[in-house]
N, C-alpha and C positions, 0 to 999 in steps of 0.2 A: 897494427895501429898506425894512423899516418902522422904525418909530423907536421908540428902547428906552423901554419902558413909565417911567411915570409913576407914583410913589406915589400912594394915593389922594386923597391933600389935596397938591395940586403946591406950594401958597401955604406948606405944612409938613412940609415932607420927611419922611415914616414916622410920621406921624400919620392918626388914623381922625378924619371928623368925621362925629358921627350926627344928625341933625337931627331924626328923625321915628324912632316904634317899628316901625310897619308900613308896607308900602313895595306890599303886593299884586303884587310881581312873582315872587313862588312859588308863587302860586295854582294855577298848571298842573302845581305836580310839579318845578318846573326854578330852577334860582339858578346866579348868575355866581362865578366866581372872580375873583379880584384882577383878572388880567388883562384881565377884560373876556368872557369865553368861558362859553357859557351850556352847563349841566352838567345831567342830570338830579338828583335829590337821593340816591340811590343808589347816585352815581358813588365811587369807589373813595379819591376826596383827602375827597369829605362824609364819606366811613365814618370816614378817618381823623384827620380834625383836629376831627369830633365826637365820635368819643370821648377827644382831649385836652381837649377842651370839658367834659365829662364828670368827669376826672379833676380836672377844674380845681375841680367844686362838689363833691365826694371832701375831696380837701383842706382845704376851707372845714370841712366838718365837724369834720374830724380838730382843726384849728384853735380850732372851739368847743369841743371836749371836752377840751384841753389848757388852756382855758382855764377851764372850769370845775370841771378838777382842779386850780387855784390855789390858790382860798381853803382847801382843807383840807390841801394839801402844807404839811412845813414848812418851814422857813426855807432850808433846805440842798439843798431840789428845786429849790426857787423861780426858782434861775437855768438850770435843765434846760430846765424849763419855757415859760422867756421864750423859752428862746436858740432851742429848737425850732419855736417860735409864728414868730419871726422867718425862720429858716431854709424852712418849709412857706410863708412869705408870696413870699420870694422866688423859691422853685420857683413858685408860681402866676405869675410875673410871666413866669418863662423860658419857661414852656407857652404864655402868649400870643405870644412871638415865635415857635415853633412849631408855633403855628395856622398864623400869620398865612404863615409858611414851607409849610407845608403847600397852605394856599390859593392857593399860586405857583409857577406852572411855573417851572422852573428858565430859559427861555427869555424870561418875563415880571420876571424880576430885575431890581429896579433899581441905578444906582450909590447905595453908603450903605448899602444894605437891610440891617440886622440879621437873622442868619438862626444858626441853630445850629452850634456852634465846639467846636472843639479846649479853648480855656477854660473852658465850661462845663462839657463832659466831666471835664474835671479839676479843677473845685472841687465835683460830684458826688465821684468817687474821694477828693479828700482828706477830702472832710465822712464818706465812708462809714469810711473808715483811723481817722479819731480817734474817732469811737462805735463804732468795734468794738474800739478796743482793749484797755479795762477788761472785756469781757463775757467770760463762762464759754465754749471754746469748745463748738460745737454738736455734739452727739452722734448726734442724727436731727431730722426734720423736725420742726415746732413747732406744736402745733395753736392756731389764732389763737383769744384770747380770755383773761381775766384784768381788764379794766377797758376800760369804752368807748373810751379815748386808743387802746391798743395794739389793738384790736380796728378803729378807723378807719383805720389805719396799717395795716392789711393789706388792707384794702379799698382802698386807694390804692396798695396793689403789686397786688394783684389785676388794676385797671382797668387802672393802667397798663400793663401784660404785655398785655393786650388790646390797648390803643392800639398797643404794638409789632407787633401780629401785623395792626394793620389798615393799618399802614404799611409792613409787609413785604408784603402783596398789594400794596396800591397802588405796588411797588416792581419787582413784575415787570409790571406794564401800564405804568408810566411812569418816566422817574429823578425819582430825589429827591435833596435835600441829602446831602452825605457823612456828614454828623455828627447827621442826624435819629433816624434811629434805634440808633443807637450810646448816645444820649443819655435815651433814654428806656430803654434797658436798664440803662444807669447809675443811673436814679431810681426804678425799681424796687427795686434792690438797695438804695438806700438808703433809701426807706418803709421796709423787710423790718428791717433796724440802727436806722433810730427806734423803729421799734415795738416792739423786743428791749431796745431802750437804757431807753426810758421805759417799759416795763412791771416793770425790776430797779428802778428807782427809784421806782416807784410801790409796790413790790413790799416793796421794805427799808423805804418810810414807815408801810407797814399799811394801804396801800390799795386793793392789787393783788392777785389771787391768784397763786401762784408760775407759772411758766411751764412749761406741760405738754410734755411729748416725746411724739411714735405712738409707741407699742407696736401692734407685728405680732402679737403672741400675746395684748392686752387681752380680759381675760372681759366679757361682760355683766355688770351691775349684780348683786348677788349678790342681793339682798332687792327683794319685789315691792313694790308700794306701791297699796294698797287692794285689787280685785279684778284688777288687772291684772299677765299673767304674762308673768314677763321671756325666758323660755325655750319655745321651739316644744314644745307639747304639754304647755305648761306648766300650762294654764287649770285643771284639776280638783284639783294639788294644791291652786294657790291659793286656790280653793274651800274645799276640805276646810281649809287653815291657819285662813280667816277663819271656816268653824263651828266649828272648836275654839274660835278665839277668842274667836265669842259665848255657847258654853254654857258655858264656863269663867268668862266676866266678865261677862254678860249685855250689856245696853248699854252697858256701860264698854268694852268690848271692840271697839266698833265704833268708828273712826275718825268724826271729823266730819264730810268726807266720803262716807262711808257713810249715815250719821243723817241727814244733808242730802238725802240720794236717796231714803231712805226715807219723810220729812217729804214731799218732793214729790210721789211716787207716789200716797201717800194724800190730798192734794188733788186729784190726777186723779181718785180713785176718785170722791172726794164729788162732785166736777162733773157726774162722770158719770149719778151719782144724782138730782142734782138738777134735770138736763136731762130725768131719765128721768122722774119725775115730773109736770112741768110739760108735757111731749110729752103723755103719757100722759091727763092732764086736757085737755089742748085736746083730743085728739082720740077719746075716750071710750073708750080700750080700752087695754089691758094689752101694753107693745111688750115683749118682750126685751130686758136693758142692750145687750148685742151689737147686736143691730140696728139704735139710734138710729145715724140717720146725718143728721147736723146738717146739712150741704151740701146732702141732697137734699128737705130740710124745711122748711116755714113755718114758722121759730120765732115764739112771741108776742116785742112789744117786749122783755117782761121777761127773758127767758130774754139776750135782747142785751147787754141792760143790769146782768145779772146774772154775763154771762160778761166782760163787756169791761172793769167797774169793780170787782169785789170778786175772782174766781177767778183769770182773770190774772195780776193786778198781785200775788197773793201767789204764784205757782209760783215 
């Protein structure tokens, strides 16, 4: 009979100790789990405790961006703010215990091992119950976006829905903890309530834009914007809007983008001129613009030094 595994550090029960960055024993494609058992990288527990890995630098973001929606909240976000920063730091801290769960057969367990709990699930659920309780409820689904905080915050439900679905495969090839993925559906749902929580409060400071609902019957944009048409088969009215517009206002009437395209165009022309030119004098004969073809031509230095320092650098 073998003898029940061993934390990694025996000297520190459920401690990591890392000594060195690289270790050159995944050169070949293959890494050990907890237990000692060489895996290829592939394998179904890599798929999924790298992408709680994953989720893990998600968060860190979300984390920055909440915190550099600080200085400009005011006084009355302020502890939103903290108490959220706090909350995402301690979710980072739970995901490393289920990596580290992940990384371990349920047969390579040791006595102590911290592994995913019934408690955790339920201070998920209750953190989720007190920020949903002030919010408007939802009418349809929410299209993510309004300010970079609520916008990382669904990028962290996002991933994490992933991680669930790479731990539900690795669920039918091996078992897993009871409360592993129970708990990471818990933490998705509750990204999805921060992100809704702090985009109303971002929202009522005046820093947020309000929080969009899908619309099943949403039109396209109603108005084109320069030459480009919003509607299939659209292109010719668009046309014809922007000629009225120039012969009614001449160049008032063209966008600055427009004027921009047109200013560059005609520094192609002049380039073209003035390749044709200098072609035309090395080579003593009269080319057609169309024909110069630079690539298959001994330009003189100058025409190099003509094109690379002064035509260029102003397109």
């Amino acid at each position: 009979m073998s003898e029940k595994p061993m934390p990694p550090d025996s000297s520190a029960p459920g401690k990591v100790r890392i000594s060195r960055v690289y270790t050159r024993t995944g050169d070949a494609g293959q890494t050990r789990l907890v237990g000692g058992q060489v895996v290829p990288k592939d394998h179904p527990r890599l798929n999924a405790y790298g992408t709680v890995d994953e989720l893990q630098v998600v968060i860190a973001l979300a984390r920055d961006a909440l915190d550099a929606a600080r200085p400009l909240a005011p006084a009355e976000l302020q502890p939103l703010l903290e108490l959220l920063g706090e909350h995402l730091c301690y979710i980072q801290n739970l995901l490393f215990t289920v990596s580290a769960d992940l990384a371990t057969r349920l047969e390579d367990r040791w006595d102590g091992m911290v592994v995913a709990n019934q408690e955790m699930v339920g201070y998920a659920e209750r953190l989720i119950d007190a920020m949903n309780r002030d919010l408007p409820p939802l009418k349809d689904f929410v299209l993510p976006g309004g300010h970079p905080a609520t916008s990382c915050l669904h990028l962290c439900r996002v991933v994490c829905r992933r991680a669930e679905r790479e731990v539900e495969a690795l669920a039918r090839a091996e078992p897993i903890g009871e409360y592993t993925r129970i708990l990471l559906n818990r933490l998705s749902d509750l990204f999805f309530v921060m992100a809704r929580r702090v985009g109303a409060g971002l929202v009522e400071a005046g820093l947020a834009k309000p929080e969009v609902i899908w619309r099943r019957d949403a039109p396209p944009p109603a108005r084109a914007r320069g030459c480009i048409a919003v509607h299939p088969g659209d292109a010719n009215g668009c046309t014809l809007r922007r000629r009225k517009s120039e012969e009614n206002h001449g160049d008032e009437g063209l966008g600055d983008h427009q004027q921009h395209g047109q200013q560059r165009y005609a520094r192609f022309q002049l380039m073209r001129v003035i390749l044709f030119i200098l072609i035309a004098r090395r080579h003593g004969s009269i080319l057609a613009v169309s024909d110069v073809r630079p690539a298959k031509l001994r330009l003189p230095s100058l025409v190099l030094v003509l094109v690379n320092r002064v035509v260029l650098p102003s397109l």
